[in-house]
N, C-alpha and C positions, 0 to 999 in steps of 0.2 A: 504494500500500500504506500503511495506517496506521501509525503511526508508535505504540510505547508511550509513553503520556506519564508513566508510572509506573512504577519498578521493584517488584515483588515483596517486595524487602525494604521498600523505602521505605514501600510499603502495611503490612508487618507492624508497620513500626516506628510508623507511625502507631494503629495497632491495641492496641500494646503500651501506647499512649502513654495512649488514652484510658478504657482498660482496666482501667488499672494494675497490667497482669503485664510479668515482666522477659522479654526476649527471647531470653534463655537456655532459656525452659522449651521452646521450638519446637525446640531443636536437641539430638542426639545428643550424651549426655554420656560414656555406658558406653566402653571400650574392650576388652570383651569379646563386643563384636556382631559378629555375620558382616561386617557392613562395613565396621567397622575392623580386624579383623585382614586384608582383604584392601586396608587403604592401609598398607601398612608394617609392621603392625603383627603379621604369621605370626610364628609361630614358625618355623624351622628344619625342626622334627619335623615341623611338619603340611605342609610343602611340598607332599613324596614321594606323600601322602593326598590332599590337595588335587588333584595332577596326577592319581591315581588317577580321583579321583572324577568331575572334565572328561574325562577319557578313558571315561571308559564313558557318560555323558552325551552325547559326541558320537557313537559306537556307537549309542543311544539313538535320536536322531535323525536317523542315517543308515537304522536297522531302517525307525524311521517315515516317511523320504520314499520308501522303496521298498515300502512298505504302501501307501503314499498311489497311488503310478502302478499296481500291478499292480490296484487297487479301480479306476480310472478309467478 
């Protein structure tokens, strides 16, 4: 198996370097995105919503794998 001779950052940082952009502009600053309020960053209030909204999402996809076997 090959082996990565480069990381990913290592590449961007090279990139950033000859580029002359700062390597901040590649990364997520806001902390109002969906994906930082779900690193720590919830509220309290939207817990309760959140767990709402995963429960019917997985409902969701239980409707859909029993769609999926009674078509096949």
């Amino acid at each position: 198996m090959a082996q990565l001779l480069f990381t990913p950052l290592y590449r961007l940082n090279q990139f950033c370097d000859k580029a002359h952009y700062s390597i901040d502009t590649f990364f997520v600053k806001s902390e109002s995105s969906p994906i930082m309020l779900l690193m720590g960053k919830l509220r309290e209030t939207d817990k309760s919503k959140l767990m709402d909204v995963i429960n019917r999402i997985r409902i969701r996809e239980k409707y859909y794998a029993i769609s999926k076997r009674c078509e096949g």
